[in-house]
N, C-alpha and C positions, 0 to 999 in steps of 0.2 A: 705365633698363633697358639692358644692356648688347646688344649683337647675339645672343653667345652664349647668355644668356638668353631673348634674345626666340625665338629657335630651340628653344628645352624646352619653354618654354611653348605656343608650336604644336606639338609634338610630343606635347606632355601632351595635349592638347585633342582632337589629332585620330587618335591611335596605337589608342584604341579603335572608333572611327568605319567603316562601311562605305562603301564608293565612293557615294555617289550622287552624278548631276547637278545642279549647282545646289547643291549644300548641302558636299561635300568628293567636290571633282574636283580638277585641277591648277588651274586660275585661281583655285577657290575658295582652295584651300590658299595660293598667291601671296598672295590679298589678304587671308588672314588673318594672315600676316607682315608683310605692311606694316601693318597695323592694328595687329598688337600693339607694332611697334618706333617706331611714329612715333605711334599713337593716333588717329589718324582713319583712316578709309574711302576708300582710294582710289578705289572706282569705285562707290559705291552704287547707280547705275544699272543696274549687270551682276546681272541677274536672269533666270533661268529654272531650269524643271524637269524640263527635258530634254534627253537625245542632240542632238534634230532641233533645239531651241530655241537650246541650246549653237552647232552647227556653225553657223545661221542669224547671232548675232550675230559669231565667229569671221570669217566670211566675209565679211563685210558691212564688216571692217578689212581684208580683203586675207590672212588666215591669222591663226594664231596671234602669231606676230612683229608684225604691224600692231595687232594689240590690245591688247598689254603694251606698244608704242612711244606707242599712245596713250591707256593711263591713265600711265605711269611714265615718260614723255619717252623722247628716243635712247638707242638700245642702246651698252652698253661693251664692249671684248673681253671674252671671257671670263675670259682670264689677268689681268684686271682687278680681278673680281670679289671680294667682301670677304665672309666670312660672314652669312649672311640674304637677300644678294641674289637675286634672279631671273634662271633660266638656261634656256633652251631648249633641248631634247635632241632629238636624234631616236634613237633606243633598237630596237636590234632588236628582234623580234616585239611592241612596239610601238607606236612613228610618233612624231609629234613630239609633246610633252611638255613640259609646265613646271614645273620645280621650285625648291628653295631650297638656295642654295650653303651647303654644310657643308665642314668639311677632309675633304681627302679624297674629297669626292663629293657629291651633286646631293640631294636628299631629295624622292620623287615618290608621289604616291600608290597605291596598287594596291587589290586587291578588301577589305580592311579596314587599313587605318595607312598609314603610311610603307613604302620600297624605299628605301633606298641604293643610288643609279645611278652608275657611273666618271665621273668630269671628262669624261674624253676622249669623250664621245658630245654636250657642251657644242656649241652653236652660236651660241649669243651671251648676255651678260647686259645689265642693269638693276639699278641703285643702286636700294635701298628709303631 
C-alpha cells in the first residue's frame, strides 16, 4: 500500500465518524495511519474514553509532542515531512493538534470527518 492510499483509506474509515475520545480524536486518527500504512499498532497501550483520560496520559509525556516522540521516535522538521506522516499544529481557535500530512495541508479531525488544516500552522513532524 502506497502512502497515498494509506491516506484514503483512513479517510474512508473515519470521514463518516463523530469526534469521540478515544475512538477518533487526533492521536486516534494518527495511529490509525500508522496502522493502516505499516500494519501493526503503534501504541496499543493508548487507551481511554475520555477528555480527562486523554489529557492525563498526554501530560504524563510532557504534552502532545512527548507522546508522539515516544510511540514514533524523534520528531522531523516539518518541511521534512512525506505524505501520511504525523504533524503537530497549533491551529487557531483550537490549540495544538495532530494530524496527517497530505499535499497541501495537515488532515485533523473535527466535530464529525476530517478538516484540511494550512502547513503553515505545522510544528513538527514524525515518519509513520
Amino acid at each position: 500500500m502506497t502512502r497515498e492510499e494509506a491516506v484514503r483509506a483512513v479517510s474512508d474509515k473515519v470521514s463518516a465518524l463523530k469526534f469521540e475520545w478515544g475512538v477518533m480524536d487526533c492521536c486516534q486518527v494518527a495511529r490509525e495511519m500508522y496502522r493502516t500504512y505499516n500494519g501493526v499498532d503503534p501504541a496499543p497501550d493508548l487507551v481511554y474514553g475520555s477528555e480527562d483520560e486523554a489529557r492525563t496520559i498526554i501530560e504524563k509525556h510532557g504534552g502532545l509532542s512527548g507522546l508522539i516522540t515516544h510511540i514514533l521516535g524523534p520528531a522531523i522538521p516539518t518541511d521534512e515531512a512525506l505524505t501520511g506522516d504525523i504533524l503537530r499544529l497549533e491551529l487557531p481557535h483550537v490549540g495544538e493538534i495532530i494530524g496527517i500530512k497530505v499535499p497541501c495541508g495537515t488532515l485533523v479531525p473535527i466535530s464529525r470527518g476530517l478538516f484540511k488544516a494550512d502547513l503553515k500552522y505545522s510544528l513538527e513532524a514524525w515518519r509513520i
